[in-house]
C-alpha positions as CSV (number, residue, x, y, z in Angstrom):
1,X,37.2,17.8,-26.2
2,X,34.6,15.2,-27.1
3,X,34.2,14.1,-30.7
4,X,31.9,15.3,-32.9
5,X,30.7,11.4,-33.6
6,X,30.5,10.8,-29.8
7,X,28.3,14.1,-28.9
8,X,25.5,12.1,-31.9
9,X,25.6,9.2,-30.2
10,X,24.9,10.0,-27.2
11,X,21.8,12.4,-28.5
12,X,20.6,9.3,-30.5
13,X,20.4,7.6,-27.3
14,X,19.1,10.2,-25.6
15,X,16.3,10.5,-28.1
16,X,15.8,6.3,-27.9
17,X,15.6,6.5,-24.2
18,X,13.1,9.2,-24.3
19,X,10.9,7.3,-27.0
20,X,10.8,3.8,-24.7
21,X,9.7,5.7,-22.0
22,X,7.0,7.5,-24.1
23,X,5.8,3.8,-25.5
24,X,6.1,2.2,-22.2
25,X,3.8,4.9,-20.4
26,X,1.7,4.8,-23.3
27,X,1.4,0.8,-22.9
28,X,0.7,1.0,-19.3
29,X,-2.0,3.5,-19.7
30,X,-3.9,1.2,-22.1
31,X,-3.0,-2.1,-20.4
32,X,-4.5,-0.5,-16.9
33,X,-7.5,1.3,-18.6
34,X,-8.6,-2.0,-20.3
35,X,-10.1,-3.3,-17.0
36,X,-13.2,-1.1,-18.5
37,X,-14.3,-4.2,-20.6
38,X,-14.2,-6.6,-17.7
39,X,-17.3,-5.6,-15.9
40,X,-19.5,-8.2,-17.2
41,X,-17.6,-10.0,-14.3
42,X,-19.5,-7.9,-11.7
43,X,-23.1,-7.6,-13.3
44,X,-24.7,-10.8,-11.7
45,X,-23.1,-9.6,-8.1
46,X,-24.5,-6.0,-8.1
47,X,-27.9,-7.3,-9.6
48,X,-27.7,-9.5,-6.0
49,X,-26.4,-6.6,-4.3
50,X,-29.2,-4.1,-5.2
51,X,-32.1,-6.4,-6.9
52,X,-31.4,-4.5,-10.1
53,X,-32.4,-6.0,-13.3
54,X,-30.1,-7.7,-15.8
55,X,-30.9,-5.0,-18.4
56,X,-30.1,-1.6,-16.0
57,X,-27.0,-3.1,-14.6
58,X,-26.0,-3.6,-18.4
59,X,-27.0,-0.3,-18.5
60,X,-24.0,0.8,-16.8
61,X,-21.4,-0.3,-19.5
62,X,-23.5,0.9,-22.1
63,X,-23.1,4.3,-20.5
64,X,-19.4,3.7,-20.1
65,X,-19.0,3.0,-24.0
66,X,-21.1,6.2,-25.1
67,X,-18.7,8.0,-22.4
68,X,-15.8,6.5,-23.5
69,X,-16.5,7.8,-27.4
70,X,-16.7,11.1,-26.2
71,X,-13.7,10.9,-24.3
72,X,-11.2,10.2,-27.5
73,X,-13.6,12.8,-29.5
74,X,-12.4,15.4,-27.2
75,X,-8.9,14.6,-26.2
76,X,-7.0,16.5,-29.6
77,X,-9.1,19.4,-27.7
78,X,-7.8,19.0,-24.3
79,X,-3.9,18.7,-25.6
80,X,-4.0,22.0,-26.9
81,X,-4.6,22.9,-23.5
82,X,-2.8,20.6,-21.4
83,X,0.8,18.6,-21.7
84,X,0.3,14.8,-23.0
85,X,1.9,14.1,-18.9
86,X,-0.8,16.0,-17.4
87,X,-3.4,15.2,-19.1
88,X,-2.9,11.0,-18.6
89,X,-2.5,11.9,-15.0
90,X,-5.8,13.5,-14.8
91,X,-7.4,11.0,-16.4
92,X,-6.2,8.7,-13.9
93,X,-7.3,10.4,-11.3
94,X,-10.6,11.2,-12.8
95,X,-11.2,7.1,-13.2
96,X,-10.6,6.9,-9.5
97,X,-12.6,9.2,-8.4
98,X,-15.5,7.7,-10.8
99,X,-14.3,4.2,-9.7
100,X,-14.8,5.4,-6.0
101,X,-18.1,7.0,-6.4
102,X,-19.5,3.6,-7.5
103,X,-18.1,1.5,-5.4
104,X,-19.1,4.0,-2.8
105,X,-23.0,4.2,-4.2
106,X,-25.6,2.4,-2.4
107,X,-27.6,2.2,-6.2
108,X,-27.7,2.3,-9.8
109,X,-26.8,6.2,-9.9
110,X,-23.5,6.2,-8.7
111,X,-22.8,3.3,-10.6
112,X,-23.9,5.4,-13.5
113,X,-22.3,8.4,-13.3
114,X,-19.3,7.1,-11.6
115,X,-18.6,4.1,-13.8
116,X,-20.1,5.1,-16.4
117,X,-19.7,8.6,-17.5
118,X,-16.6,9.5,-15.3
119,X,-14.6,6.6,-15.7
120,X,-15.8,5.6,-19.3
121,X,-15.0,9.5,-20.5
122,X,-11.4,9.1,-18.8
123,X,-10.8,6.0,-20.0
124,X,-11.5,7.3,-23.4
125,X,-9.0,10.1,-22.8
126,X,-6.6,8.2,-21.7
127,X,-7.3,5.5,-25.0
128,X,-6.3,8.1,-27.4
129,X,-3.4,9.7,-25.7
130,X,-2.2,6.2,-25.3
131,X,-2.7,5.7,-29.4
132,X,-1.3,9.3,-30.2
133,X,1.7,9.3,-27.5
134,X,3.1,5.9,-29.0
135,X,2.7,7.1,-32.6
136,X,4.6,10.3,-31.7
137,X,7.4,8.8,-30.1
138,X,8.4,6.1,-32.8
139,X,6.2,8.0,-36.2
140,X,8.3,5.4,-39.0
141,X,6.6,1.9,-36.9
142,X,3.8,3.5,-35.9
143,X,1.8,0.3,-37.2
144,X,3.7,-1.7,-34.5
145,X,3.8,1.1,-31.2
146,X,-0.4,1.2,-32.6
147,X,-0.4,-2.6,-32.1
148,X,1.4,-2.7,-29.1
149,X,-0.9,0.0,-27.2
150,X,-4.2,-1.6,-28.6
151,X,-3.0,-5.1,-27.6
152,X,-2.7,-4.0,-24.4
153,X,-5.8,-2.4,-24.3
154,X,-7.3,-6.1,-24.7
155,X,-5.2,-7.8,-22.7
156,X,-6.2,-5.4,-19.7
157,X,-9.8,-6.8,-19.9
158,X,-8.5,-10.5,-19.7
159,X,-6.0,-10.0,-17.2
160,X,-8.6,-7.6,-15.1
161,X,-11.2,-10.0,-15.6
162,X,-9.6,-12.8,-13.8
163,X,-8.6,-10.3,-11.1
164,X,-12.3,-9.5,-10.7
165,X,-13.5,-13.0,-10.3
166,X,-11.8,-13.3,-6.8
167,X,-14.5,-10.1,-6.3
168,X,-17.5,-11.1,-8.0
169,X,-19.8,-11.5,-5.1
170,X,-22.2,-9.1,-3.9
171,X,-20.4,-8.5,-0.6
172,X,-17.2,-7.9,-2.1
173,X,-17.4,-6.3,-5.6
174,X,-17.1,-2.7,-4.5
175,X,-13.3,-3.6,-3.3
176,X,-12.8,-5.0,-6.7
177,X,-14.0,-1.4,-7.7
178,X,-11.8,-0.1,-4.9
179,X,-8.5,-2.0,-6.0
180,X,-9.2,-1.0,-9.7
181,X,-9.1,2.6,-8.2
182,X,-5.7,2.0,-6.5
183,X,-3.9,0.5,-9.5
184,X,-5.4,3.1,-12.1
185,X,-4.5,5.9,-10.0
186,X,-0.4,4.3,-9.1
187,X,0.1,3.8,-12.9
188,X,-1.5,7.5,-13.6
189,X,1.5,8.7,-11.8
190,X,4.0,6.2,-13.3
191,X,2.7,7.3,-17.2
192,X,2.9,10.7,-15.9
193,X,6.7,10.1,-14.9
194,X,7.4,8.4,-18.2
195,X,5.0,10.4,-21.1
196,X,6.7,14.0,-19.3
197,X,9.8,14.2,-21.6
198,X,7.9,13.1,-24.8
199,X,7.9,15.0,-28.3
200,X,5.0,17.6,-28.0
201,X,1.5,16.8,-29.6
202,X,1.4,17.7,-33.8
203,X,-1.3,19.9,-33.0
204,X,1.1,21.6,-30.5
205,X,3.7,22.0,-33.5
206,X,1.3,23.2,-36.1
207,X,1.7,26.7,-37.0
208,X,-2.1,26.8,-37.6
209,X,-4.5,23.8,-37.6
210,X,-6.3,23.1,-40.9
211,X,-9.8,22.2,-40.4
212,X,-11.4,18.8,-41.1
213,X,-14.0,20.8,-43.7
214,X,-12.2,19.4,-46.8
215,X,-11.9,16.0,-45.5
216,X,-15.4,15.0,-44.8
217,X,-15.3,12.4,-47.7
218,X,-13.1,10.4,-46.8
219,X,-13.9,10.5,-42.9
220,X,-17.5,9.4,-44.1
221,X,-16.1,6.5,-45.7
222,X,-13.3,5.6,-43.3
223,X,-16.7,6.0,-40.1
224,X,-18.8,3.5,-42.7
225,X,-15.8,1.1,-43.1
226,X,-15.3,0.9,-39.4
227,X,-19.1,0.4,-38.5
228,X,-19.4,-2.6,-41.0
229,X,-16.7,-4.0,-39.9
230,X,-16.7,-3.8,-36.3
231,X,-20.0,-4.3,-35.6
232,X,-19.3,-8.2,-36.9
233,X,-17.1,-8.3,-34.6
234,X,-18.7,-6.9,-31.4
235,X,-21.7,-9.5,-32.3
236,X,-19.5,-12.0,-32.0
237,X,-17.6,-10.5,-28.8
238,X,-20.8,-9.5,-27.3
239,X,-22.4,-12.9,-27.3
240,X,-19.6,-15.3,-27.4
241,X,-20.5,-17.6,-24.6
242,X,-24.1,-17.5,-25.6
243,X,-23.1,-18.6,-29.6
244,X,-21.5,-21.7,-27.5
245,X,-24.4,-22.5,-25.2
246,X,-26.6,-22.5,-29.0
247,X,-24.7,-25.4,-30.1
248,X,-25.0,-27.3,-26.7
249,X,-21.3,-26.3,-25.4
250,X,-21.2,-26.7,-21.6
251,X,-19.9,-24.5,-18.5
252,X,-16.0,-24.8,-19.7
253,X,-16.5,-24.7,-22.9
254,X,-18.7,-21.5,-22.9
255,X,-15.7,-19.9,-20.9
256,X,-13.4,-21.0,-23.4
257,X,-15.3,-19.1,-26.4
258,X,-15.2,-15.7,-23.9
259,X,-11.3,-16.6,-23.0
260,X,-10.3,-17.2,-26.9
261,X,-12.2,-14.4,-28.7
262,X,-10.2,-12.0,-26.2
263,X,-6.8,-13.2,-27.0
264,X,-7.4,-13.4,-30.2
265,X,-7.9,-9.6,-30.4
266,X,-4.7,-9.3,-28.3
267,X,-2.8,-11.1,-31.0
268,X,-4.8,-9.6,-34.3
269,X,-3.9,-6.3,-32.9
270,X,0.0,-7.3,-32.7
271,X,0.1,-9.1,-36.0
272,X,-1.8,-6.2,-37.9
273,X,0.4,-3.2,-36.7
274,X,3.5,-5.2,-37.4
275,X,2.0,-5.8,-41.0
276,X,0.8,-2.4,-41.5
277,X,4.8,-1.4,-41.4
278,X,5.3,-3.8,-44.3
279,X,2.4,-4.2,-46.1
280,X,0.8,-0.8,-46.1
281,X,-2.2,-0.1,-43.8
282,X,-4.4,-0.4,-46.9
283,X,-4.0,-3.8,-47.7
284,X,-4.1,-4.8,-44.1
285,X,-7.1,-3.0,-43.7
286,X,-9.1,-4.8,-46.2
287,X,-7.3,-8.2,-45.2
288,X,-8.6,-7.3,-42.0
289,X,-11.9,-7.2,-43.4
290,X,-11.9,-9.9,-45.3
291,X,-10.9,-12.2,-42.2
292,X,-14.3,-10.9,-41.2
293,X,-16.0,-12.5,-43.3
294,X,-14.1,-15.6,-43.0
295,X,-14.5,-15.6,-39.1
296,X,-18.3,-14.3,-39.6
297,X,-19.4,-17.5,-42.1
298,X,-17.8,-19.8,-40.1
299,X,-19.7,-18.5,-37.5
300,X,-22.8,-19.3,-39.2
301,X,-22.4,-23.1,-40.1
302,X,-20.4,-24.1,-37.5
303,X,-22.8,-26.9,-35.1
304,X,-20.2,-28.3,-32.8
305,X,-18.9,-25.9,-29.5
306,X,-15.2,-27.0,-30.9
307,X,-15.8,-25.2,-34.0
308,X,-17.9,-22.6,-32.9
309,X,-14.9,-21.6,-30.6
310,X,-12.5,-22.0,-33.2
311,X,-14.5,-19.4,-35.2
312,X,-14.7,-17.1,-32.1
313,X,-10.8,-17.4,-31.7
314,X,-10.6,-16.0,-35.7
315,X,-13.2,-13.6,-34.7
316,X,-11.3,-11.8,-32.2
317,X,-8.1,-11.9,-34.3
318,X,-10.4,-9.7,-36.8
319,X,-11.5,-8.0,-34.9
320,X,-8.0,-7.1,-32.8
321,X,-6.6,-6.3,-36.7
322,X,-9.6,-4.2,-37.2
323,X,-9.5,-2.1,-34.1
324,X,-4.7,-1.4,-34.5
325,X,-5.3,-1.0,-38.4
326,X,-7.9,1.8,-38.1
327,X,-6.3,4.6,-35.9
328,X,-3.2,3.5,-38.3
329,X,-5.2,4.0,-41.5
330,X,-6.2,7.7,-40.1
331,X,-2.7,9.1,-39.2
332,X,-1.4,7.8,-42.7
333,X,-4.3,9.7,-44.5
334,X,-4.5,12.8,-42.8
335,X,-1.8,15.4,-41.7
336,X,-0.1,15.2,-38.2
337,X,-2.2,18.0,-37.0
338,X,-5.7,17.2,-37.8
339,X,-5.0,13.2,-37.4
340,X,-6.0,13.0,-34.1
341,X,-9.0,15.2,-34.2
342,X,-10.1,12.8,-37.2
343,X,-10.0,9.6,-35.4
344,X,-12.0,10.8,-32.8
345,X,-14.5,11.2,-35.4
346,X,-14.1,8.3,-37.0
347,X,-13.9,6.4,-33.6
348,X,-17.7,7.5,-33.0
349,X,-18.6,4.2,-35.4
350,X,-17.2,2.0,-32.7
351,X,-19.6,3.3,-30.1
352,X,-22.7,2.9,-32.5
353,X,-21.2,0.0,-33.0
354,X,-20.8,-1.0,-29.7
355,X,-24.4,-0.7,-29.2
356,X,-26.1,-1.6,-32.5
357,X,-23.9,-4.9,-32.6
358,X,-24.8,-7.0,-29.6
359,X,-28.7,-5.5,-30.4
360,X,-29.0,-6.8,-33.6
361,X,-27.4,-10.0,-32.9
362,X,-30.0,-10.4,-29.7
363,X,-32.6,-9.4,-32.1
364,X,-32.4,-12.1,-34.8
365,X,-31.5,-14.9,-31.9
366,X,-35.0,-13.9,-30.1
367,X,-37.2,-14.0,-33.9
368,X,-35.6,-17.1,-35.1
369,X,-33.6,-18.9,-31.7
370,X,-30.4,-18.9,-33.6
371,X,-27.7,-16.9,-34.6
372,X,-27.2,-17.9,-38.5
373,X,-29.0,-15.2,-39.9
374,X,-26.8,-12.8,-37.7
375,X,-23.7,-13.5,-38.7
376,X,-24.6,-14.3,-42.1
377,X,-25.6,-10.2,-42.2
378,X,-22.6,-9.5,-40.7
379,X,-19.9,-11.2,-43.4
380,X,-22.2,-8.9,-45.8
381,X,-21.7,-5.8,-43.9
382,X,-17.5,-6.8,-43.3
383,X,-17.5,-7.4,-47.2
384,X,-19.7,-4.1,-48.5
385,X,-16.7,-2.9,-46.0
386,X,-13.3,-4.8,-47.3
387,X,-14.4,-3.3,-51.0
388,X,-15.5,0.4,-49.8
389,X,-11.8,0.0,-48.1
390,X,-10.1,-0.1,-51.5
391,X,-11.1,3.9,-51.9
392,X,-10.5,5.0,-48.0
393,X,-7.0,5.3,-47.1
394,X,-4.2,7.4,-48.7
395,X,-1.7,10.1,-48.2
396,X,-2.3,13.2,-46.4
397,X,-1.2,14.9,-49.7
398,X,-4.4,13.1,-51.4
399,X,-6.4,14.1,-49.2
């Protein structure tokens, strides 16, 4: 007869095994779907390959960003309908079939729908359930499984990226597309496989799901922190190579600024979950802000490309902190079964963001052919955000 001390371990391993392979298909879900913010690698080849214009092509990820938004609005939605294994499966297959319709299109409309609204609104799916599956399976480090999943998020676009450059010509982008289609739909079936045996959804769990009514305070305030402070940092993502160029950096150099800003977010989002299980997501929150500003004023008065890059690199470890410590912030400050349905809604400032960012930035270059005034409004806006972020975050009993 087995021992009583024997029969727990082996459940406790049981229940380990079946949380590493919740994290890992969580982590390969992001790391795969993170190829979405490499396709500035294929905008000069299909502006060859259909004599579009720089400004519809960019149209394209706009579209996918918007689509993307929606996507992790809707996904608490979709897993009271459908198992967290499904679900990552069909967004897999719904990114290659959007993948396959663009790189099937012979013009901007297939590109549009397929890349942009199919593929960005799976993507988006398959963001969140990548966030919520890794904060289910491992609830007491959910700062770190958050800044595992979001780091590889970003380092999808980087690795992606330099797998696209062997496609970036007009004749060959669409099988970049293609292969994107093939590895996104192999590690659909793979996170299936692994996310199947995972601890059901909270909202699953939830004898009845309170509604977000009551909490519309501090959603407001937590959608206003995350505006101010990630719309720095998308100025500076969104025009890093061009904040080089201003200060007379050359072709490496202007590479350097895109490469540095992007691994920077990979480690800003490892270091801030990790510091959120210590610290409190609170405090790193607002240090996360506060780097902002650092990062933003640097910005500003560096004149050399060695600087400027510099600043970039501490840009995108802000902005990698900003982006973990957020959906963090969230499932510490609202129950388990309306967490998820609140950081879609607090995840529609990163789309507004997304587009009022890079915009603005553009804006002030074009009226005064520099970018100091930009980021000089930005460390404002991240520092109106770091002290708003004294009064957003608490516990779900405070709320």
């Amino acid at each position: 007869m087995a021992r009583p001390g024997a029969a727990v371990a082996c459940l406790e391993r049981h229940l380990t095994n079946k949380a590493i392979s919740t994290l890992t298909g969580a982590t390969l879900l992001a790391l795969v779907l993170g190829s979405l913010h490499a396709f500035s690698v294929f905008i000069e080849p299909i502006e060859g390959r259909l004599g579009a214009t720089r400004a519809s092509v960019s149209l394209v990820y706009s579209l996918a960003t918007l689509a993307l938004v929606a996507g992790v609005f809707f996904t608490s939605r979709l897993l009271q309908s459908l198992s967290p294994a499904v679900l990552a499966l069909a967004a897999c297959i719904s990114c290659t079939a959007g993948l396959g319709l663009a790189a099937g299109s012979s013009g901007l409309a297939g590109l549009y729908g397929g890349f942009g609204i199919v593929f960005g609104f799976a993507n988006g799916i398959g963001y969140a359930l990548s966030i919520e599956r890794s904060g289910a399976a491992y609830p007491q480090y959910k700062g770190v499984v958050t800044g595992i999943v979001t780091a590889a998020y970003c380092a999808g676009a980087v690795i992606f990226s330099k797998v696209f450059a062997a496609y970036a010509t007009a004749e060959l982008y669409r099988e970049g597309l293609l292969i994107l289609a093939v590895a996104i739909n192999m590690s659909g079936f793979m996170a299936g496989l692994l996310l199947k045996d995972g601890p059901a959804p909270a909202s699953a769990q939830a004898s009845g799901e309170t509604g977000l009514t009551a909490h519309t305070g501090r959603i407001v305030l937590l959608w206003s922190v995350y505006f101010l402070g990630v719309t720095s940092g998308l100025m500076a993502l969104g025009h890093a190579a061009a904040v080089v160029s201003a200060v007379g950096g050359g072709i490496a150099q202007l590479a350097a600024g895109a490469m540095i800003i992007s691994i920077g977010s990979t480690v800003g989002s490892m270091a801030s979950g990790w510091l959120a299980d210590r610290r409190g997501a609170g405090q790193v929150l607002t240090g996360s802000l506060l780097l902002v500003v650092a990062s933003m004023i640097l910005l500003a008065l560096a004149g050399v490309p060695g600087l400027v890059i510099a600043a970039l690199g501490l840009a995108g470890v802000a902005y990698g902190a900003l982006i973990t410590i957020i959906p963090v912030a969230v499932s510490r400050s609202f129950q388990p079964e309306i967490a998820l349905k609140a950081f879609g809604r607090v995840f529609t400032a990163w789309g507004v963001a997304g587009l009022a960012g890079p915009w603005l930035a553009g804006l002030v270059f074009d009226a005064d052919q520099r970018y100091f005034w930009a980021f000089v409004l930005a460390a404002v806006a991240a520092g109106v955000a770091a002290i708003l972020s004294r009064f957003c975050v608490g516990s779900p009993q405070q709320t």
